[in-house]
KESELUM-423575 format. One record per residue (C-alpha): residue in three letters; x negated, y negated, z negated. Coordinates in pm, whole numbers, plus 32768, in hexadecimal, padded with zeros to 4 digits. Layout:
<torlos>
<torlo><r>ala</r><X>X</X><Y>Y</Y><Z>Z</Z></torlo>
...
</torlos>
This chain:
<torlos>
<torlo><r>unk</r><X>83E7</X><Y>8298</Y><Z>8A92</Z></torlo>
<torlo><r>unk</r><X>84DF</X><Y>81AC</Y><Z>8A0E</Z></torlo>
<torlo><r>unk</r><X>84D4</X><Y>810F</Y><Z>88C4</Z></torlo>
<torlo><r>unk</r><X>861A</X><Y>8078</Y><Z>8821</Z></torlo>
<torlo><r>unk</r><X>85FA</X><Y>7F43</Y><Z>874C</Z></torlo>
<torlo><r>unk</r><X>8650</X><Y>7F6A</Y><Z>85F2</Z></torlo>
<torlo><r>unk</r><X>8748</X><Y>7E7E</Y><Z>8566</Z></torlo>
<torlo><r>unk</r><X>86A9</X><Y>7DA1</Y><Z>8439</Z></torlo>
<torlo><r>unk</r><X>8761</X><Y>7DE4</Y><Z>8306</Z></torlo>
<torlo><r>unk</r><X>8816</X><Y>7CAB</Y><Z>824E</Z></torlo>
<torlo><r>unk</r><X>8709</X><Y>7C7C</Y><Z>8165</Z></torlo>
<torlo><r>unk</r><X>85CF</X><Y>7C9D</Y><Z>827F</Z></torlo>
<torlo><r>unk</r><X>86B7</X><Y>7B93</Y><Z>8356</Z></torlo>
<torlo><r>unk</r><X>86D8</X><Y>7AAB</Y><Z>81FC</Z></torlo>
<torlo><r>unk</r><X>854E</X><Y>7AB5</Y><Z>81C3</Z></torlo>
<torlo><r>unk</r><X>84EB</X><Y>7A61</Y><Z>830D</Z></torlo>
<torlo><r>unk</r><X>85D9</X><Y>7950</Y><Z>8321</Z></torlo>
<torlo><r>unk</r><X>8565</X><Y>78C3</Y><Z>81C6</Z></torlo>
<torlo><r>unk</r><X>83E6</X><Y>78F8</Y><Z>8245</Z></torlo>
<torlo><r>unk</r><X>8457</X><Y>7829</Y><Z>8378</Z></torlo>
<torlo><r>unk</r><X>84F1</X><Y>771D</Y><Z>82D9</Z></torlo>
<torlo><r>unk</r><X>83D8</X><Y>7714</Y><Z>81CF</Z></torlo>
<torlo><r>unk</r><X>82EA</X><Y>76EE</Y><Z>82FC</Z></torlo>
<torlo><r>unk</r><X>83AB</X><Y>75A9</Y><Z>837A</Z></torlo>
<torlo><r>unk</r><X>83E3</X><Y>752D</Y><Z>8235</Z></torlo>
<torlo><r>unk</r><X>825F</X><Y>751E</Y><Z>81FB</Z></torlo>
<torlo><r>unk</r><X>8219</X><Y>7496</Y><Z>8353</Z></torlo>
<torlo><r>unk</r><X>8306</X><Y>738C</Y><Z>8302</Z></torlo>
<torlo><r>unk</r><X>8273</X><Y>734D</Y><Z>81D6</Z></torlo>
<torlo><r>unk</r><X>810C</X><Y>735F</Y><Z>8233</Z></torlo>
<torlo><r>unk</r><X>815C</X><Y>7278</Y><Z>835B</Z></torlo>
<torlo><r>unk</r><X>81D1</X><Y>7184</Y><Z>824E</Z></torlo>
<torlo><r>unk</r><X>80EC</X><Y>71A0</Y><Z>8189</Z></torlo>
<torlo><r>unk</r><X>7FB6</X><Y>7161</Y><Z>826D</Z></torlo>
<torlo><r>unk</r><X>8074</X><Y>700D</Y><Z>82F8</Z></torlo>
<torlo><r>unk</r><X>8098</X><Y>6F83</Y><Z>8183</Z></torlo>
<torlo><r>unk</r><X>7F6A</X><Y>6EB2</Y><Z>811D</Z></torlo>
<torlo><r>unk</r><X>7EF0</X><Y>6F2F</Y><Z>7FF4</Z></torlo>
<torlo><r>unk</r><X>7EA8</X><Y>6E49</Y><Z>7ECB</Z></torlo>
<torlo><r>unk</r><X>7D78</X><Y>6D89</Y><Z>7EAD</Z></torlo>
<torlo><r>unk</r><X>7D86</X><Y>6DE9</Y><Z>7D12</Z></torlo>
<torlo><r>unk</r><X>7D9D</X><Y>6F2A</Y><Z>7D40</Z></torlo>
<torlo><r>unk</r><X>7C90</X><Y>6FF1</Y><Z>7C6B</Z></torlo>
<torlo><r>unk</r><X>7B9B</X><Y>70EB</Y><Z>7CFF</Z></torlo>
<torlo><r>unk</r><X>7BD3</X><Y>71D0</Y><Z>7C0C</Z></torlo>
<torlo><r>unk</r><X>7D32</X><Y>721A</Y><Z>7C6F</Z></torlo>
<torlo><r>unk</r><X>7CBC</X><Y>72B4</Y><Z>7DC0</Z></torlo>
<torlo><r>unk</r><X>7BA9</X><Y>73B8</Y><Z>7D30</Z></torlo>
<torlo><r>unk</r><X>7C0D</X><Y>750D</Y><Z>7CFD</Z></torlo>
<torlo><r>unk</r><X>7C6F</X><Y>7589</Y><Z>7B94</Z></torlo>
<torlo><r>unk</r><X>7B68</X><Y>7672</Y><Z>7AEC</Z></torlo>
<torlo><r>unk</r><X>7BC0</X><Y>7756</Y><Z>79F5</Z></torlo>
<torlo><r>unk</r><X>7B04</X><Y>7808</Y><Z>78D1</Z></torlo>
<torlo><r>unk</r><X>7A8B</X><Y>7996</Y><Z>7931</Z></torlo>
<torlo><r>unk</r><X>7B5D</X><Y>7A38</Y><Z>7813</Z></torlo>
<torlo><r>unk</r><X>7C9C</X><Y>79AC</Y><Z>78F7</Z></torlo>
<torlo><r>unk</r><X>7C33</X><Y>7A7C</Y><Z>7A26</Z></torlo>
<torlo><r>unk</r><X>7BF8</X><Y>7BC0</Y><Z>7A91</Z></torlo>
<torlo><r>unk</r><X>7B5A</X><Y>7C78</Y><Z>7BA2</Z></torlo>
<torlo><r>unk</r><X>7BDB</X><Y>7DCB</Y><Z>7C50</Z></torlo>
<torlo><r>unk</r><X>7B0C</X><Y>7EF5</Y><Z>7D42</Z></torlo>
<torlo><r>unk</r><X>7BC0</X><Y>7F28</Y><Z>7E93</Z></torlo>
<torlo><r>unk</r><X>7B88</X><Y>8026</Y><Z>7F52</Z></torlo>
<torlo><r>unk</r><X>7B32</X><Y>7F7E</Y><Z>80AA</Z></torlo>
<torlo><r>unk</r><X>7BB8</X><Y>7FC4</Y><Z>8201</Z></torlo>
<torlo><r>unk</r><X>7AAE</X><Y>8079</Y><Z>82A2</Z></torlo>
<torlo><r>unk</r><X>7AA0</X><Y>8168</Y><Z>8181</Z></torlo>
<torlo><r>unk</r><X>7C44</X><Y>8190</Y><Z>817F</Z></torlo>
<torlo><r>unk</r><X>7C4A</X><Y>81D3</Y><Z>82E5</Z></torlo>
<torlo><r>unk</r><X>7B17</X><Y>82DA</Y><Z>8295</Z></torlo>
<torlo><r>unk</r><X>7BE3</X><Y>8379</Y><Z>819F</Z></torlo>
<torlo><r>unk</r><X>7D42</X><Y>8385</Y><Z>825A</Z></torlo>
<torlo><r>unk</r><X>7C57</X><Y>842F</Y><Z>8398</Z></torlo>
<torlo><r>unk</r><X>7BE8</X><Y>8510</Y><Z>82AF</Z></torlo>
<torlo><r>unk</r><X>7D1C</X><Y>8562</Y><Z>822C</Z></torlo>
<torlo><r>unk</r><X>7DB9</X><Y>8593</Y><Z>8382</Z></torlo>
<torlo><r>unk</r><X>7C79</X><Y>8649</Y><Z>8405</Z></torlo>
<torlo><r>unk</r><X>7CD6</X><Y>872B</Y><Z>82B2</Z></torlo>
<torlo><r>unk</r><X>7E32</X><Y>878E</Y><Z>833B</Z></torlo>
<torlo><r>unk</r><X>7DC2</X><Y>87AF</Y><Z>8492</Z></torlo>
<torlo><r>unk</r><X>7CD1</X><Y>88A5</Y><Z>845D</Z></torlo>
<torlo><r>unk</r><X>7E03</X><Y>89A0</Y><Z>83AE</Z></torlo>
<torlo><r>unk</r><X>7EFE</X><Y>8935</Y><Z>84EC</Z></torlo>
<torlo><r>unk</r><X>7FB2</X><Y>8850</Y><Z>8414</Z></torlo>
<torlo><r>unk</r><X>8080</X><Y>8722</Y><Z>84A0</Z></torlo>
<torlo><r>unk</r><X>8075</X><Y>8609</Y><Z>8393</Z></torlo>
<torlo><r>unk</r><X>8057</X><Y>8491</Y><Z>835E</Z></torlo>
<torlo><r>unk</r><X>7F60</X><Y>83DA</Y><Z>8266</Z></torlo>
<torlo><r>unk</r><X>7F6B</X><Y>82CF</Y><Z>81A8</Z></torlo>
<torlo><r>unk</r><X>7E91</X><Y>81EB</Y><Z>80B0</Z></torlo>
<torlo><r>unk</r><X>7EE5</X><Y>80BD</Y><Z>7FE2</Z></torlo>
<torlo><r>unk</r><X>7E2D</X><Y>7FEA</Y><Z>7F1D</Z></torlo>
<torlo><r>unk</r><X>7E2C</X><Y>7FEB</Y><Z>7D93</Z></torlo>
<torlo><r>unk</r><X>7F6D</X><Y>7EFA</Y><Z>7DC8</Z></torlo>
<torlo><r>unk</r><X>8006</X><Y>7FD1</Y><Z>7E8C</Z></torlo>
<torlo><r>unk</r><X>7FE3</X><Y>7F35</Y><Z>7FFD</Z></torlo>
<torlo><r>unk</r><X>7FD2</X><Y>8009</Y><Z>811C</Z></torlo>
<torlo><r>unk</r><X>7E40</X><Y>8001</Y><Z>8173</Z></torlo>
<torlo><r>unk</r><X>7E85</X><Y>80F9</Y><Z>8267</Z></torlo>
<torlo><r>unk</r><X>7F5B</X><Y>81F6</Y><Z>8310</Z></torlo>
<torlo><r>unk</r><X>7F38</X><Y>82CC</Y><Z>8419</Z></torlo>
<torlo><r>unk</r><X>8046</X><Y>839E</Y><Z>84B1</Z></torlo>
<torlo><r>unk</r><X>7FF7</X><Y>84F0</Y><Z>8538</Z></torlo>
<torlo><r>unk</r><X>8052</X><Y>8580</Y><Z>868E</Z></torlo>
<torlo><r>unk</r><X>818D</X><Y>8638</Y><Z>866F</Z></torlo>
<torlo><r>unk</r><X>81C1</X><Y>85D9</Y><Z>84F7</Z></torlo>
<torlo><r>unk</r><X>8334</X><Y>85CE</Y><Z>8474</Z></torlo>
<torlo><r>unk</r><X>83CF</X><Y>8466</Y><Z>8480</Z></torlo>
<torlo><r>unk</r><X>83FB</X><Y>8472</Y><Z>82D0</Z></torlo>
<torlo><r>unk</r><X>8293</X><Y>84C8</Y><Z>82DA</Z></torlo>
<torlo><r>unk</r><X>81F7</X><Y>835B</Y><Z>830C</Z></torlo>
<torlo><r>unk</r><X>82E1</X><Y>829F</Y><Z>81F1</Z></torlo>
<torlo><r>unk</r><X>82A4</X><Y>83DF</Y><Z>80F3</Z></torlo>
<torlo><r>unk</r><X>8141</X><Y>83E1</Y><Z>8120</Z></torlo>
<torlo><r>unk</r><X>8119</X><Y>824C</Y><Z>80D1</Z></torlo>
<torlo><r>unk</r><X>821E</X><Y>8291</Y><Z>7F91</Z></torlo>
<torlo><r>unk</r><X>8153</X><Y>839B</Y><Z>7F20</Z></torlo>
<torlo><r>unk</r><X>8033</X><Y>82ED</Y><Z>7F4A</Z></torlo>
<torlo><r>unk</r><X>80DB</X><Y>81DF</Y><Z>7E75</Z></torlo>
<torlo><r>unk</r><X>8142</X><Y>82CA</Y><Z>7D81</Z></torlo>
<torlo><r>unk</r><X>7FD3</X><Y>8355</Y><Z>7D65</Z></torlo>
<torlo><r>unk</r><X>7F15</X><Y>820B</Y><Z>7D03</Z></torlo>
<torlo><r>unk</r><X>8071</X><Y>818E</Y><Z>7C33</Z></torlo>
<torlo><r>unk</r><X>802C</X><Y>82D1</Y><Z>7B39</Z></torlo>
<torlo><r>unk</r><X>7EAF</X><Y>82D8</Y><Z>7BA7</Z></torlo>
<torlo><r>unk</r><X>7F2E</X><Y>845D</Y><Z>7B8B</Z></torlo>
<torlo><r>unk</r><X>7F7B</X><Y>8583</Y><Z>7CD6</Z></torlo>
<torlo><r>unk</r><X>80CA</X><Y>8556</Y><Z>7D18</Z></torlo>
<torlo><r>unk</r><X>8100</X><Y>86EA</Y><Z>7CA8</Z></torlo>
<torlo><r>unk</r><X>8092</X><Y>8696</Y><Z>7B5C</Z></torlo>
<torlo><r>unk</r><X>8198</X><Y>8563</Y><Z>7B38</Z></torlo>
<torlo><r>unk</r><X>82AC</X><Y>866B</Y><Z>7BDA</Z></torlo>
<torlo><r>unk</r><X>8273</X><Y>871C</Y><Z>7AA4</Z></torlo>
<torlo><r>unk</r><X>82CD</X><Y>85D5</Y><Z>79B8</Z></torlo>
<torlo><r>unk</r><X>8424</X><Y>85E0</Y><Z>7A59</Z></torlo>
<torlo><r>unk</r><X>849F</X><Y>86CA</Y><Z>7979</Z></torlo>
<torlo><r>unk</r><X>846E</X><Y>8603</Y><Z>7855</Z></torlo>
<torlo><r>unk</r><X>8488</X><Y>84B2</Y><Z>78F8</Z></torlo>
<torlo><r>unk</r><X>85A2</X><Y>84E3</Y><Z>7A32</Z></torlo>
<torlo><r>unk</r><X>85D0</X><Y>837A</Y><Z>7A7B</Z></torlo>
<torlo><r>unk</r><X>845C</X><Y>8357</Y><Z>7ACC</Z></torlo>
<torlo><r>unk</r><X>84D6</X><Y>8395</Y><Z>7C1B</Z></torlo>
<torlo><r>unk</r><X>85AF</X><Y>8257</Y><Z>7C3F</Z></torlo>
<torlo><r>unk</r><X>8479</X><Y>81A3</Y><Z>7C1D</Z></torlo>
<torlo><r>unk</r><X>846A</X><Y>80D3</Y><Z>7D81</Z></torlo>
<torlo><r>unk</r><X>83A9</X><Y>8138</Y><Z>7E9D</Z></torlo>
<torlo><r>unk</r><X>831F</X><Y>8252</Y><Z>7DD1</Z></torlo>
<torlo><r>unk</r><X>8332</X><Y>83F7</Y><Z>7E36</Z></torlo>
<torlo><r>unk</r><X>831B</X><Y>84F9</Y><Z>7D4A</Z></torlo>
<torlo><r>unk</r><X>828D</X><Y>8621</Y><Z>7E24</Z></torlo>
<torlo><r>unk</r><X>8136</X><Y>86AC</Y><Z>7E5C</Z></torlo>
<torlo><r>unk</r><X>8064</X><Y>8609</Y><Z>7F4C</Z></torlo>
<torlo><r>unk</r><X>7FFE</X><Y>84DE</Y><Z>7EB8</Z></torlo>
<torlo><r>unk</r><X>7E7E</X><Y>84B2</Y><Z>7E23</Z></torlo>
<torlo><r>unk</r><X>7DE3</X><Y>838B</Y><Z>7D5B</Z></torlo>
<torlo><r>unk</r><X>7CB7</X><Y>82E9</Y><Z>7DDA</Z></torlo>
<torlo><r>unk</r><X>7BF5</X><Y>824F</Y><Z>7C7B</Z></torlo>
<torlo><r>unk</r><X>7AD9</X><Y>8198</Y><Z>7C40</Z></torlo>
<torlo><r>unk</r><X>7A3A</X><Y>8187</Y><Z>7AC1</Z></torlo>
<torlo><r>unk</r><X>7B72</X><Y>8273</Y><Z>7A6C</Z></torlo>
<torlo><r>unk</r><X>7C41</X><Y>8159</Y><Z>7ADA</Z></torlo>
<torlo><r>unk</r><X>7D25</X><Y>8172</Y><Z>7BF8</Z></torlo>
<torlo><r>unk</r><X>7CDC</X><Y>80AA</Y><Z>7D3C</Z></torlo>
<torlo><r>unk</r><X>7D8B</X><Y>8171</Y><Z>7E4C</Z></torlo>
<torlo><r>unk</r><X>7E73</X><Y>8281</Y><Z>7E90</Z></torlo>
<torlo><r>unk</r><X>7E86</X><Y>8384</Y><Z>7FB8</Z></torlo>
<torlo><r>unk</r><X>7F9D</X><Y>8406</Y><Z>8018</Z></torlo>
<torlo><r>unk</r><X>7FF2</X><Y>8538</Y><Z>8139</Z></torlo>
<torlo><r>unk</r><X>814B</X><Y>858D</Y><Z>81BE</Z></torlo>
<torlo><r>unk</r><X>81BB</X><Y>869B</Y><Z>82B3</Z></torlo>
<torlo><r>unk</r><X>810B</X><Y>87FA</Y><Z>8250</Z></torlo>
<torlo><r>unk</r><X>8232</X><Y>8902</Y><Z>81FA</Z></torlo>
<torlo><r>unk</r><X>81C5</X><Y>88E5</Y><Z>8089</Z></torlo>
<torlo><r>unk</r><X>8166</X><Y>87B3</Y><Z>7FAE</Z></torlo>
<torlo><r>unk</r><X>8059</X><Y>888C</Y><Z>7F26</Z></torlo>
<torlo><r>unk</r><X>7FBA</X><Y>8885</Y><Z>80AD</Z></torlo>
<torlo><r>unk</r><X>7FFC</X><Y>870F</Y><Z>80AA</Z></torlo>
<torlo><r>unk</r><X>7F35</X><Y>86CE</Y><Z>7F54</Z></torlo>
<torlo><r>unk</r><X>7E21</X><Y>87AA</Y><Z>7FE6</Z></torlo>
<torlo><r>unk</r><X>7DF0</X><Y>86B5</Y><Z>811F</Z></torlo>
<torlo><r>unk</r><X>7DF9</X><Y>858D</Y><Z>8027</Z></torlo>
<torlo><r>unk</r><X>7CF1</X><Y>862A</Y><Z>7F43</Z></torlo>
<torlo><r>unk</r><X>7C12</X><Y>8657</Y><Z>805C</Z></torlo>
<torlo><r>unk</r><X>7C43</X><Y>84EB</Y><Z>80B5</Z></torlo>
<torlo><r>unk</r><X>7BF4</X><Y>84A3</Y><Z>7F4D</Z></torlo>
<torlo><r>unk</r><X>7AAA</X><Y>8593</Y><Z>7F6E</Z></torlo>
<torlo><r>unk</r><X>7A31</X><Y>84DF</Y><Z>807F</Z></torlo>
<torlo><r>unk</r><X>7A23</X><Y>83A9</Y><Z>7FD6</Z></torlo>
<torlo><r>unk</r><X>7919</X><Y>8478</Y><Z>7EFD</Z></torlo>
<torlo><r>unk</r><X>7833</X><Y>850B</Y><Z>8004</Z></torlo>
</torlos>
């Protein structure tokens, strides 16, 4: 099987070469800094770490790996079961792939629709077939980045707040592909 490399699109090639230089420029640096002597004056309280009151802070629920990768099987398990050839997806409450797995003989759109659905899913912490129907009132919902507007897509909360967000690609309907994500969702119940 061969596999052709994909060229790196301007932008990819201009963050990697701003990573790299970023790299050297703070091995540089470091490397300077650690030869300077530091002054004997210096006071102690400069080097301890700032603290900062609790009302400045807050704290978020992730869902963790194991139980994304639980869900996503049991998603995929979901679709296998009706002969269905999809991929799976979960991200985090940010939006970052936890995630994916790509089912044999699933369609090439089927991995990048399931993580944007997915996306879509925790962004609305709503199915993506209920946001399809706010595109009537709202069209440009759907130049939102990175987001899909088509069933499939399920909402993973904790507390009623959202903290993940399932998405399935690849079934002939979207209403299929929101049924796998709901049972990923259910398992996260049982």
């Amino acid at each position: 099987m061969q596999h052709k490399a994909k060229k790196f699109s301007t932008r990819a090639r201009v963050i990697t070469s701003a990573a790299a230089l970023a790299v050297v420029g703070a091995g540089t640096v470091g490397a300077m800094s650690a030869s300077a002597e530091s002054p004997a004056t210096a006071p102690a309280a400069a080097h301890a770490p700032a603290s900062v009151r609790g009302k400045l802070t807050t704290t978020s629920t992730h869902l963790s790996v194991d139980a994304a990768t639980d869900a996503a099987r049991a998603a995929m398990n979901a679709a296998k079961k009706e002969g269905q050839k999809v991929s799976v997806a979960v991200v985090d409450r940010d939006g970052n792939t936890i995630v994916t797995l790509r089912g044999d003989g699933a369609g090439p759109q089927a991995y990048e629709s399931a993580v944007k659905k997915a996306y879509t899913a925790v962004s609305w912490n709503a199915p993506t077939s209920d946001l399809v129907k706010r595109l009537d009132q709202a069209p440009t919902l759907k130049d939102i980045p990175d987001t899909l507007f088509l069933a499939g897509g399920a909402p993973v909360d904790y507390k009623n707040a959202p903290i993940a967000g399932i998405g399935v690609a690849g079934a002939p309907s979207g209403d299929l592909d929101e049924k796998f994500a709901q049972a990923g969702v259910a398992s996260l119940n049982g």
